[in-house]
C-alpha positions as CSV (number, residue, x, y, z in Angstrom):
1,X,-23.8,-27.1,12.2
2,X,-20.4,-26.6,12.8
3,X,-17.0,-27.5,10.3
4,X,-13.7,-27.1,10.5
5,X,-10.9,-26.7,7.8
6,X,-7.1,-26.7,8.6
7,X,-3.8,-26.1,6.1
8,X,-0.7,-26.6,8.1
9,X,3.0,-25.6,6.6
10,X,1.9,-23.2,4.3
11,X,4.8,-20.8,3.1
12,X,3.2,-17.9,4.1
13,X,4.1,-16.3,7.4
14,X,2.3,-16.3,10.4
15,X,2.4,-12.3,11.3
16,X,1.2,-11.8,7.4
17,X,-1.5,-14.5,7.7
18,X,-3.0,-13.5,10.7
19,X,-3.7,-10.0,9.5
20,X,-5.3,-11.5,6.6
21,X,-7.8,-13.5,9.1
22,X,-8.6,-10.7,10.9
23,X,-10.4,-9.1,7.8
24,X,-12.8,-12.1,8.1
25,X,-13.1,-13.0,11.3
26,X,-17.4,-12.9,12.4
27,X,-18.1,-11.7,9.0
28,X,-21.2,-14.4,6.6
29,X,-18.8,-16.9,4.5
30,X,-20.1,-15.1,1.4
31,X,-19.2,-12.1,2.7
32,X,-15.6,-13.3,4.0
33,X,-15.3,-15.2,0.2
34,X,-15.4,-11.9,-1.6
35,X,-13.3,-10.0,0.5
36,X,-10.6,-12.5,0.4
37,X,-10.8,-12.6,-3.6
38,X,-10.3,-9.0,-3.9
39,X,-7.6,-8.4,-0.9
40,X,-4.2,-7.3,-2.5
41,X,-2.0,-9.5,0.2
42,X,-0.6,-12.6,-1.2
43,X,-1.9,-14.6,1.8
44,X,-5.7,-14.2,0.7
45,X,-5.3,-17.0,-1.8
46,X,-4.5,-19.7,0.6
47,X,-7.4,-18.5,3.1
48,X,-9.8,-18.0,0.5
49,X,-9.4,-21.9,-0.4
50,X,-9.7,-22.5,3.2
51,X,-12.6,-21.2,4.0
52,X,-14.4,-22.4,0.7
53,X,-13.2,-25.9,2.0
54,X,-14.7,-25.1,5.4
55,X,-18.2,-24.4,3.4
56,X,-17.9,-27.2,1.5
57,X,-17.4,-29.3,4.4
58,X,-20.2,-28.0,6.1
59,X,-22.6,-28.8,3.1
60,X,-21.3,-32.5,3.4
61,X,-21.7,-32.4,7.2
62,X,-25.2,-31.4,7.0
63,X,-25.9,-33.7,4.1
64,X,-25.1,-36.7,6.3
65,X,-26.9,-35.3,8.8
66,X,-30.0,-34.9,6.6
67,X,-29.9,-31.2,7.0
68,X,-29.8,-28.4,4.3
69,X,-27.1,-25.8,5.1
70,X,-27.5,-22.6,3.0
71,X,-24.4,-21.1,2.3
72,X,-25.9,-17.8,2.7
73,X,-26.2,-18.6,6.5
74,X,-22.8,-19.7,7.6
75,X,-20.4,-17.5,9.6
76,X,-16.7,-17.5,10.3
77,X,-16.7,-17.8,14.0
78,X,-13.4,-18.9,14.5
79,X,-10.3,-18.4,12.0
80,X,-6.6,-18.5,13.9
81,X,-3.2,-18.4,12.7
82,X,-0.2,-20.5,14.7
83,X,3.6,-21.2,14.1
84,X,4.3,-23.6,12.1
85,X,7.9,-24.9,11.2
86,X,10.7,-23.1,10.3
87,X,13.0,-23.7,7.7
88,X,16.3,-22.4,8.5
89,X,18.8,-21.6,5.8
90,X,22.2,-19.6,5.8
91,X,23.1,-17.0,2.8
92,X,26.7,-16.5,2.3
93,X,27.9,-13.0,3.6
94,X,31.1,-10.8,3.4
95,X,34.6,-12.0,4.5
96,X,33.1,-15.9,4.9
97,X,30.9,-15.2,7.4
98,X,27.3,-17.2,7.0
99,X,23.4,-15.2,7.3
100,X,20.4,-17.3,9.0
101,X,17.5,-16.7,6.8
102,X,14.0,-18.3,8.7
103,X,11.6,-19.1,6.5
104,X,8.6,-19.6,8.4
105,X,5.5,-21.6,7.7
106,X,1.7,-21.1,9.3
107,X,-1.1,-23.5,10.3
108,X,-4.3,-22.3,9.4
109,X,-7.4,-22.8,11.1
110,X,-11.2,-21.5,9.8
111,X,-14.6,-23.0,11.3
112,X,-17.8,-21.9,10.1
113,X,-21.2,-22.5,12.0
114,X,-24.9,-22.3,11.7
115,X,-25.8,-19.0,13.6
116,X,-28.0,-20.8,15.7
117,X,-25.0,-23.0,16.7
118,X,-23.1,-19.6,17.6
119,X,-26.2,-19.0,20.0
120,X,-25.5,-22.4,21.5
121,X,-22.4,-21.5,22.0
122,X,-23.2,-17.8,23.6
123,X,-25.6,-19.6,25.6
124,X,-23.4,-21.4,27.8
């Protein structure tokens, strides 16, 4: 069993984000769940509802499959941080000159499988 969750255009940027995803990248959901509720960076909100989305979807996945998926057994086999847009807006600065500020946005990706769905996926 195998779900996906996505945000896209979250305020948070991607450089920030993506070191945040590599705390819980292979780790159990559980596992990855209480990491992200006790990691200082501000980004660990966002991906905590993320991947308890991505659990939640796989409970529904495997209900209308007729399955029972134990949260206990699903792992974060894929988690990924792109670009998203970025906002561009201009700060006044001495003698009327103008200052770009980006502010940049992230799409975030976590899925979560079955372990014997990551073996599948060794496998071929």
């Amino acid at each position: 069993m195998e779900a996906i969750a996505k945000v896209r255009n979250i305020r948070v940027t991607p450089m920030k984000a993506r070191r945040v995803v590599n705390l819980i990248r292979g780790k159990q959901a559980t596992e990855a769940l209480g990491i992200l509720k006790f990691a200082p960076q501000a980004a660990s909100e966002p991906i905590y509802k993320l991947v308890a989305a991505a659990v939640a979807n796989a409970k529904v996945k495997g209900e209308k499959a007729g399955t029972i998926v134990d949260e206990d057994d699903l792992v974060v086999s894929v988690a990924f941080v792109d670009d998203g847009v970025t906002l561009k807006r201009f700060r006044p600065r001495a003698q009327g000159r103008a200052f770009k500020i980006n502010k940049r946005t992230s799409h975030i990706t976590v899925v979560v499988a079955t372990p014997d769905e990551l073996q599948k996926k060794a496998g071929k």
